[in-house]
N, C-alpha and C positions, 0 to 999 in steps of 0.2 A: 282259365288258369291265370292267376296274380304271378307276373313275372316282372322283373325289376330291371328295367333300359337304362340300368349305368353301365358306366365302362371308365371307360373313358379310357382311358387309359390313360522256380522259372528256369517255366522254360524257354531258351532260347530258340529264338529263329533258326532257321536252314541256315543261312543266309549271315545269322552271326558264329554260325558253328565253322562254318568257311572260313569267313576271316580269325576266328582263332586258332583256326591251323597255321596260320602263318605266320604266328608268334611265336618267341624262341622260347624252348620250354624251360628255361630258365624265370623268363619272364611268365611264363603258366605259375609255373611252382611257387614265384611269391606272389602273384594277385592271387590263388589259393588259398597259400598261407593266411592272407590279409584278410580273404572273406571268413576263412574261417574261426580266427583273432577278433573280429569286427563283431564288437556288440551291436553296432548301427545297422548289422547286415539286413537287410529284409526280404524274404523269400518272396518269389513272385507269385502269385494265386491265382487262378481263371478270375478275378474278380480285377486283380492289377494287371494282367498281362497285355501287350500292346494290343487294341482292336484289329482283326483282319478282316477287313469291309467284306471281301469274297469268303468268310466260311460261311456255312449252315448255321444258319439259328435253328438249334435243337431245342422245339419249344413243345414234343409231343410227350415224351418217355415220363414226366415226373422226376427229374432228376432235382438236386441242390446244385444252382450250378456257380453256386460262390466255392465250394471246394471242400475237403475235410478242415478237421483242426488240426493246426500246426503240430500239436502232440499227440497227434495219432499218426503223423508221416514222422515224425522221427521217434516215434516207438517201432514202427515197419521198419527201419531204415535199421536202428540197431538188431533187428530180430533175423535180417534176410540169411545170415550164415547158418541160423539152423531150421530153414524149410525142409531141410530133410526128413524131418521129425514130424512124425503125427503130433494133433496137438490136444492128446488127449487131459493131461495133466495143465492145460490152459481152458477147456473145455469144461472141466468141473470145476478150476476157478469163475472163468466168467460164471457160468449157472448160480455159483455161490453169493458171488457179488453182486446177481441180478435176483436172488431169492431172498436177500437183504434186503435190498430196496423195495421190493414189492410186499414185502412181508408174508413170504412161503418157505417151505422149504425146497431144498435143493432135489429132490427126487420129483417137485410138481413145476418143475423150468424145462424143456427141452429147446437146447440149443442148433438152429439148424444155419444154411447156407441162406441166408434171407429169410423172409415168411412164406415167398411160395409153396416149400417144401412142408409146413406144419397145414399150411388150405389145401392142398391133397392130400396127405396123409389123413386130413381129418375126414377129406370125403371118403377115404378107402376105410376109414373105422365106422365110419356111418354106415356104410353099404353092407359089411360085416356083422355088425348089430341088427342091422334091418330100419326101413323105414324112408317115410319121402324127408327131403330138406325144403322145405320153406324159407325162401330168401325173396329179395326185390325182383323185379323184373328188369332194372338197370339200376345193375351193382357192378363190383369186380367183380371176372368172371372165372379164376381156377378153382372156385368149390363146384359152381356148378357144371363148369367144362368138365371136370374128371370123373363129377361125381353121375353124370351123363355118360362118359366114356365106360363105367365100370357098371351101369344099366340100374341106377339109383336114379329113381323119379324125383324131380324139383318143383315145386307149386314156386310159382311166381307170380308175385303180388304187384299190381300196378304201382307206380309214385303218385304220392299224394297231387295235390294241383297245387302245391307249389313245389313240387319236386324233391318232395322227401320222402321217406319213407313211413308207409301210411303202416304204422304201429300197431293200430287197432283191427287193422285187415290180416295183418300178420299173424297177430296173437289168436284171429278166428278160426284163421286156417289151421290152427295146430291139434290135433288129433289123436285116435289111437294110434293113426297109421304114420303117423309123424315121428322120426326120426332125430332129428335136430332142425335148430331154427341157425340164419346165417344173417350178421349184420354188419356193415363195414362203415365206422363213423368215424370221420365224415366219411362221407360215402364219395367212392369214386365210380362215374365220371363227374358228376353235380358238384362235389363239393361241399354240398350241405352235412351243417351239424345238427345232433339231436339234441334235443333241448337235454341238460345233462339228469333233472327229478324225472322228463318225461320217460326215460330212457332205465334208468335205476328202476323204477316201479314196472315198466314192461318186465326186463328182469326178473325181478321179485316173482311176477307172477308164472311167465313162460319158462323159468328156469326148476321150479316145483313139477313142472310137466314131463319137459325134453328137455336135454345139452343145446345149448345157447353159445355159438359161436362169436367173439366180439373183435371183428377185425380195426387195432388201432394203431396203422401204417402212419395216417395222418395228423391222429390228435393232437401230439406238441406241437402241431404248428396253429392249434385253433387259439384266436383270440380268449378265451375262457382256461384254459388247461390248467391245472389239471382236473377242473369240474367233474369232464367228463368221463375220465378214467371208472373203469368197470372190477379192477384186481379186488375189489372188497369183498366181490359177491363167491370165487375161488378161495379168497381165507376166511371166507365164512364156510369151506366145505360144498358151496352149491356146483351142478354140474355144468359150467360155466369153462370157454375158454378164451384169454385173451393173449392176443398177435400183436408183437409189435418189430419192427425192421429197421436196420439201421440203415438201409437206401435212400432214407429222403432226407430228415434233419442232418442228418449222420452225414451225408456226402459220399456214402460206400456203397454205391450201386453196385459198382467193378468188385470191391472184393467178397459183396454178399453173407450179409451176417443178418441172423434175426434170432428172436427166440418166441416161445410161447410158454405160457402158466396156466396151469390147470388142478384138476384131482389126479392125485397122485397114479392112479388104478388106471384111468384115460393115458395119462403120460407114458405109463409102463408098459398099454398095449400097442400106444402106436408103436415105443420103441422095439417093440416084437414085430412089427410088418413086415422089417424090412424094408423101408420106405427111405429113414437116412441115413446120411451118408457123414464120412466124419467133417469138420469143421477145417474151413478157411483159415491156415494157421494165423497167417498176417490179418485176414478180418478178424479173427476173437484179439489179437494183438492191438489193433487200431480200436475195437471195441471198447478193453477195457481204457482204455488212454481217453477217448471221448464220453465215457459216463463221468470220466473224473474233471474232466475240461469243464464246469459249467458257464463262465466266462461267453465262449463257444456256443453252447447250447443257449443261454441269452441272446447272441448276436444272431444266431440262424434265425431266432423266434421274430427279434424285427425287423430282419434284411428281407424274409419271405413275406411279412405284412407290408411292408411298403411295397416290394415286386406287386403282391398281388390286390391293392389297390390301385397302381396302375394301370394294370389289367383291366382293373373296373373301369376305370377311368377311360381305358381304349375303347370300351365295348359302348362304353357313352357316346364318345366322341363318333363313334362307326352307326350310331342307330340303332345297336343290335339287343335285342333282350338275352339275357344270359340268369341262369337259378340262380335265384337269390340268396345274399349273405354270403358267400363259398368262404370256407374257411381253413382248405387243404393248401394245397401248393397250384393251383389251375382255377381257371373258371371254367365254366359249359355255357358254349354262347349259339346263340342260334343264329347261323349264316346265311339264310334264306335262297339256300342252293345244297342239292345231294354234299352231302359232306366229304365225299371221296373226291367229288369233283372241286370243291373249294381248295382242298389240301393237295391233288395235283398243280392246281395254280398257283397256291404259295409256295410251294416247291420250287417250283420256277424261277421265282422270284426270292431265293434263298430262306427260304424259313420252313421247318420241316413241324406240323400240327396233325393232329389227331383224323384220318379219312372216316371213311363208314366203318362204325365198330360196334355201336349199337341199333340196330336196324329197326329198333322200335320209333328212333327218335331221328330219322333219317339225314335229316336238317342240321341237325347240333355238331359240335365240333368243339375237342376240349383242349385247350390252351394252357401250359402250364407255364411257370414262371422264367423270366431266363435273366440275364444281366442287362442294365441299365441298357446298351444300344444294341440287343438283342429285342427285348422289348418293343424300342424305336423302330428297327426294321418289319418286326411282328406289325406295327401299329400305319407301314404307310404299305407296305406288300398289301394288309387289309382293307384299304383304303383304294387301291386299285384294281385291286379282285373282284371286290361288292361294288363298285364303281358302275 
């Protein structure tokens, strides 16, 4: 196996909350006033906020952890008086605004609470139709977790030897008995992208067969984007579905927004399952505020490529071979120790990384990106551990 040994790699305090009780609220009311007068004001971000050497480096989850866009928190902010309201009539906004962009219509968008909710629902229409799922052997794993829990067989295809997905094993596996195919690029836990012609032309041919799911959680953050984008093969009519989420670029893990694009007739059955549920008023609110930010969506694209060359750069510096090229928000590096037991010790040592989660690959351990002295502490915790 060709594997690649780089690496290398506001809110206030408690503390100031205290002493502004002790100010006269006279004195509150005009440094209020003043901030909120104050064109120079500058909101504080996880990316500005002061370091606290004692938190958790949350370097396991896949989060963004430079923050949302400033206009998607002050879209929230003006919206909070009417969470009372379902948010149905923002709900067919967003769809519309994201059937614009993709070039579909509004009946082949389903808007859910993240993408979780569209990767089981999709394994509960598979299971329904009938038929095995054909996906990686290490990929994300809610299609084949539920689609397992609902008593739908998975053919699982090993990673190629450099730790991608072996295309051509996939496409052999596919059958009468075959069901749908499942792909998640980049793929997570690796990271690895698909080459974007290689990927188009799997399509082409596996998507004439079976429904071709195409999970793209991570794609705007791959150095190529939008190459790799899959929506052409949907407005071409093909059975074809593509996921994307606004948890990771987006910064909206907490408020959970995603959608997916399909055939219309797929859309309309999952929406008969019963499967979702209505929509995150404040996420579709921060939603449509961040498709309009592009600003934002530029600055994620190169604050997460410098994070995760770093990364690289650690895993150099540590010894450690990690899949090459990663292109998502993490690397997968290989620790050369049970990986449950590595991330108990960095635990320890304040930084919280990925234990045993793929048991195929017992040893590996996925790293995602975190802020400049997040990173730092990731980088000498691991330096101590493999030590």
């Amino acid at each position: 196996m060709t594997l690649v040994r780089e690496t290398g790699l506001l809110m206030p305090s408690r503390r100031s909350l205290i002493k502004l009780a002790g100010v006269g609220a006279g004195a509150l009311g005009a440094a209020a006033a003043l901030a909120g007068c104050s064109e120079s004001a500058v909101a504080v971000t996880p990316a500005t906020a002061p370091v606290d050497p004692d938190a958790i480096a949350i370097m396991s989850s896949n989060e963004n952890p430079y923050g949302p866009s400033p206009k998607a928190v002050e879209a929230m902010k003006a919206e909070l008086s009417n969470i009372n309201r379902y948010a149905n009539g923002l709900t067919a906004k967003f769809a519309e605004m994201v059937a614009a962009r993709e070039g579909v219509a509004p009946e082949q968008v389903l808007v859910t609470n993240g993408s979780n909710p569209i990767l089981a629902a999709f394994a509960d229409w598979v299971n329904v139709k009938g038929g095995k799922i054909v996906t990686s052997k290490i990929t994300y794993e809610t299609v084949g977790r539920v689609a397992q829990q609902v008593g739908t067989e998975i053919v699982e295809i090993p990673l190629d030897a450099e730790l991608g997905y072996d295309l051509e094993a996939i496409a052999a596996a596919v059958g009468p008995d075959t069901g749908a195919v499942y792909i998640c690029n980049p793929n997570n836990p690796t990271g690895r992208v698909i080459e974007p012609a290689k990927l188009k032309a799997f399509v082409e041919d596996v998507s004439s067969k079976v429904p071709v799911f195409i999970d793209e959680a991570y794609l705007d953050l791959a150095d190529d984007y939008p190459a790799g984008v899959m929506s052409e093969f949907v407005k071409a009519g093909r059975p074809v579905i593509v996921a994307r989420t606004f948890s990771k670029l987006y910064a909206m893990a907490g408020q959970r927004l995603g959608y997916g694009i399909m055939p219309a007739e797929i859309a309309m059955d999952i929406r008969k399952s019963g499967r979702l549920s209505s929509v995150n008023h404040l996420g579709l609110v921060a939603g449509i505020a961040s498709l309009e930010d592009t600003v934002y969506f530029e600055d994620m694209r190169m604050k997460h490529a410098l994070a995760r060359q770093k990364l690289i750069a650690m895993a150099k510096d540590l010894g450690r071979p990690i899949a090459p090229d990663p292109q998502a928000s993490f690397i997968y590096m290989d620790v050369g120790m049970p990986a449950g037991e590595f991330s108990a010790k960095m635990l320890e040592k304040g930084v919280r990384v990925v234990g045993s989660r793929w048991p195929e690959m017992p040893n590996w351990s996925r790293i995602c990106v975190g802020l400049d002295h997040e990173i730092e502490k990731c980088h000498a915790a691991a330096k101590e551990v493999l030590a």
